[in-house]
C-alpha positions in Angstrom: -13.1 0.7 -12.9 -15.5 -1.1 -10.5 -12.8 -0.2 -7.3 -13.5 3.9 -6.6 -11.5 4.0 -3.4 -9.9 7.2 -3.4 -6.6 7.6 -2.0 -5.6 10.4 0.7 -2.2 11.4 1.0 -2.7 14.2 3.7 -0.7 12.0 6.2 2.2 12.1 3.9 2.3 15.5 4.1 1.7 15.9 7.6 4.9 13.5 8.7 7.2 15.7 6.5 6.1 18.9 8.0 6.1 17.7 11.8 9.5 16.9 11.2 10.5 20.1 9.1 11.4 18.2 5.9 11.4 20.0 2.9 9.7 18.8 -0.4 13.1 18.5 -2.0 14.3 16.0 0.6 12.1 14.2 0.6 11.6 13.7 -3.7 15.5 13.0 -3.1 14.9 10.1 -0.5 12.4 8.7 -3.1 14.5 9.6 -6.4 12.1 11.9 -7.8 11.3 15.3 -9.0 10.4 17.6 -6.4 7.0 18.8 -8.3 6.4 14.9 -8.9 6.0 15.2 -4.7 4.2 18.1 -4.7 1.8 16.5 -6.9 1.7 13.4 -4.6 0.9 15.4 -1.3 -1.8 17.3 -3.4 -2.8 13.9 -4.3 -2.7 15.3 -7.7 -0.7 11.8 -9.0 -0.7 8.5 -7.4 2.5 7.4 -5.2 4.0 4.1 -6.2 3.5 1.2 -3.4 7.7 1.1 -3.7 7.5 5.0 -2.9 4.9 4.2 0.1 7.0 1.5 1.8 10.0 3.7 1.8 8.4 6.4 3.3 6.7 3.9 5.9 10.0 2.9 6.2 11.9 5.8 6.6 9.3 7.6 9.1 8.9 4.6 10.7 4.8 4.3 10.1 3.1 1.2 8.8 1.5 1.6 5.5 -1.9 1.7 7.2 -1.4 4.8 8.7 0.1 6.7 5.9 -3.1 5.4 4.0 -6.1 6.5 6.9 -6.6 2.8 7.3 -5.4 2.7 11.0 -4.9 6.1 13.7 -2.1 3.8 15.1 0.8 4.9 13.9 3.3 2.0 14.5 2.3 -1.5 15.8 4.2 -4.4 15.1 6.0 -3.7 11.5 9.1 -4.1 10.2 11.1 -2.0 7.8 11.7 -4.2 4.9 12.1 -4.5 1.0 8.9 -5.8 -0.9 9.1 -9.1 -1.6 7.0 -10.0 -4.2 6.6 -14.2 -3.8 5.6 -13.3 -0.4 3.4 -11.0 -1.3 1.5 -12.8 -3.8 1.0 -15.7 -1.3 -0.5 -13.4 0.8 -2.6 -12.4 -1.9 -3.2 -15.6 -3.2 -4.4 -17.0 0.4 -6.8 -13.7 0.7 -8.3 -14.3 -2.4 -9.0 -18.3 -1.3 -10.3 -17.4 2.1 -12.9 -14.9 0.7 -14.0 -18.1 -2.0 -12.9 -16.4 -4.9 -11.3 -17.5 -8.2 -8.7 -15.3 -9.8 -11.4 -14.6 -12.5 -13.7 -13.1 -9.9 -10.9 -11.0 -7.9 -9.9 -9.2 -11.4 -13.4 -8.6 -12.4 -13.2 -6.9 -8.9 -10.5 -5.0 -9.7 -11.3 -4.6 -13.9 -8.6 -6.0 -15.0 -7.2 -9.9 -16.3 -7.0 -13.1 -14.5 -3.1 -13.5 -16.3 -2.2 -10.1 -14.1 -3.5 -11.6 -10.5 -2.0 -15.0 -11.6 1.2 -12.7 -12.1 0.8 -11.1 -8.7 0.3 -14.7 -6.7 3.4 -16.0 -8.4 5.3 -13.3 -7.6 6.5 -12.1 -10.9 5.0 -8.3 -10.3 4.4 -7.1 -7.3 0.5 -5.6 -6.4 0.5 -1.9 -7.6 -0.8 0.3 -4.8 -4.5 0.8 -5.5 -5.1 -2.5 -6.4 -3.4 -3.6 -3.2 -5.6 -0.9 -1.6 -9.1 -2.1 -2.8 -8.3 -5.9 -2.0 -7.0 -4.0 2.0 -10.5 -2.0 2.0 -13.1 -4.8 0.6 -12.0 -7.4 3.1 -10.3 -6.0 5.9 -6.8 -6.8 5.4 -4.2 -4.5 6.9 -1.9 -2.9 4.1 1.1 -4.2 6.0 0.3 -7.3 6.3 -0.4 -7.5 2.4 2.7 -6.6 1.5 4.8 -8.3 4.2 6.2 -5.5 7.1 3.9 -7.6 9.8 2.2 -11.0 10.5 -0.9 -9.3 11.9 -4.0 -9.6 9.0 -6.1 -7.4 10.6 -6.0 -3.7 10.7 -5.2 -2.3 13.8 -7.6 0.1 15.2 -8.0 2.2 18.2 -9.8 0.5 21.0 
């Protein structure tokens, strides 16, 4: 793969354990296994970016945060569903502002043009690292890719 962004999962772990949350109840807010989480917080397997939101969701984080894109915790997001239509317009008008065909974006990412037409139609949404290397490479906010704020940029300490 060309992308090699790795993805750290330590905040993940942290939220549960400031708030005294086991494992288990936490794989049971997500519907998994408990050693599927375990994994996951080891960053031993690869969360799902429907896992991710819900746990932005339920701690009340944006997605940047529980990915080390942002230190700021919470600015200006919304708790919602992922909608993917939205989501591939969002995608579709990053990939346009950085003067790139779909061709060009999945040689980017290694994969087929037919899979980023399907994410900017809407008909699958953006799995997680793919989302993550489009976030990194141009300096779009995870939550603003997949629709919990209108803010493009990623929010940093000032």
């Amino acid at each position: 793969m060309k992308y090699n962004y790795e993805l750290n999962y330590k905040r993940i772990k942290m939220l549960r354990l400031k708030r005294k949350l086991t494992q288990k109840s936490i794989a049971k807010l997500l519907n998994i296994s408990q050693p599927t989480y375990s994994k996951i917080e080891r960053s031993k397997t690869n969360i799902t970016i429907e896992h991710l939101n819900r746990l932005s969701n339920y701690y009340n984080v944006s997605l940047d945060y529980l990915l080390n894109l942002s230190d700021i915790d919470n600015i200006d997001i919304i708790n919602i569903d992922l909608n993917k239509e939205l989501i591939g317009k969002r995608l579709k008008n990053i990939r346009k502002e950085s003067n790139l065909y779909q061709k060009a974006l999945a040689e980017e990412l290694d994969t087929g043009q037919s899979l980023i037409s399907e994410y900017e139609s809407g008909k699958r949404l953006i799995n997680l690292n793919y989302g993550y290397f489009i976030c990194k490479k141009y300096n779009i906010s995870m939550d603003y890719l997949y629709g919990k704020t209108n803010i493009k940029e990623i929010k940093k300490i000032s």
